[in-house]
C-alpha positions in Angstrom: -5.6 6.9 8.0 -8.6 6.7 6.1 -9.5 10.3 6.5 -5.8 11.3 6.1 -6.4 9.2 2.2 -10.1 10.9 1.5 -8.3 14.9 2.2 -5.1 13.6 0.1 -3.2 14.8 3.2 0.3 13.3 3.2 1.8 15.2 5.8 -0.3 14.2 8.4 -0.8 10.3 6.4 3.1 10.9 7.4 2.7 11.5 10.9 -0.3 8.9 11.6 1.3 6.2 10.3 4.5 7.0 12.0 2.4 7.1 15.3 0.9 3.6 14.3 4.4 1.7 13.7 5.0 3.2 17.3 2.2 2.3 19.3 1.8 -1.3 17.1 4.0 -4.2 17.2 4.2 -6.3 14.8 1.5 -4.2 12.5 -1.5 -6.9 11.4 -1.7 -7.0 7.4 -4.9 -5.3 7.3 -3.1 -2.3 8.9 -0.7 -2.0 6.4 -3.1 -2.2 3.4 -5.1 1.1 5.3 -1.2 2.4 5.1 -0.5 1.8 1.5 -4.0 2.4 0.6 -4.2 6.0 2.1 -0.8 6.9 0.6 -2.1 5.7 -3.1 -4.9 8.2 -2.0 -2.4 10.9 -1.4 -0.6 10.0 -4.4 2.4 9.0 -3.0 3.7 6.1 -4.3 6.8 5.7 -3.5 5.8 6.5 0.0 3.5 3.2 0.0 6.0 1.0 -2.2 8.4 1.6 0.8 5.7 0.2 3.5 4.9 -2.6 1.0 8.7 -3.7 0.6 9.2 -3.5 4.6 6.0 -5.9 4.8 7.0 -9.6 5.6 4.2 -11.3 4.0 2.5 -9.2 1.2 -1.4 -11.1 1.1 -3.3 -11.0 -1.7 -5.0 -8.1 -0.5 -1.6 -5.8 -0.3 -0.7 -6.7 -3.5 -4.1 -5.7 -5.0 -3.9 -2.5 -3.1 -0.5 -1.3 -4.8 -1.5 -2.4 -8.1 -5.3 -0.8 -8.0 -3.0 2.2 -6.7 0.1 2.2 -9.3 -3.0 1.9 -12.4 -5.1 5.1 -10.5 -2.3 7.3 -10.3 -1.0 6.6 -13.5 1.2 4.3 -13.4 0.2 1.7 -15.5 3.2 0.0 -16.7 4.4 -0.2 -13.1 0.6 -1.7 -12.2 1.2 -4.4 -14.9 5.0 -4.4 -13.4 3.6 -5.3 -9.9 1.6 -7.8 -11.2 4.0 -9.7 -12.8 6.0 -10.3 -9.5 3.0 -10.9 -7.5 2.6 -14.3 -10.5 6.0 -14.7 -9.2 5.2 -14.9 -5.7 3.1 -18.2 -6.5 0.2 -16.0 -4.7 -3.3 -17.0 -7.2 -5.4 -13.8 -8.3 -9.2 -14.0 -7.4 -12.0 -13.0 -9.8 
């Protein structure tokens, strides 16, 4: 995934990931972050808004992910969005 992120390939992002959910049951959190954090990479955010929303228990990690990746690709009014329903959550930010 991580090399998929660094050559902002989607396609094959696409086709990894789809291999991962595959071979990997239940996914560990730290997997999904790689997910969404080489589809914010790749620009595709809706791609890793729909792997954050399938996620059963979004960490504190996950939601700093999507919202370092909504404000880096431009999005910053969904970034400021995200955070307000990651306060909802009851989830604490760290420094």
């Amino acid at each position: 995934m991580q090399a998929c992120g660094e050559a902002k390939g989607l396609e094959e992002a696409k086709v990894v990931h789809e291999h991962i959910v595959r071979a990997t049951n239940p996914l560990k959190v730290s997997t999904y972050v790689k997910i969404l954090k080489t589809y914010s990479q790749c620009g595709s955010m809706d791609d890793a808004f729909n792997v954050f929303n399938n996620m059963e228990q979004p960490n504190l990690t996950s939601w700093d992910t999507m919202i370092t990746g909504l404000a880096k690709n431009g999005l910053g009014e969904d970034a400021i969005d995200c955070f307000s329903q990651f306060k909802r959550t009851g989830l604490e930010p760290d420094g």
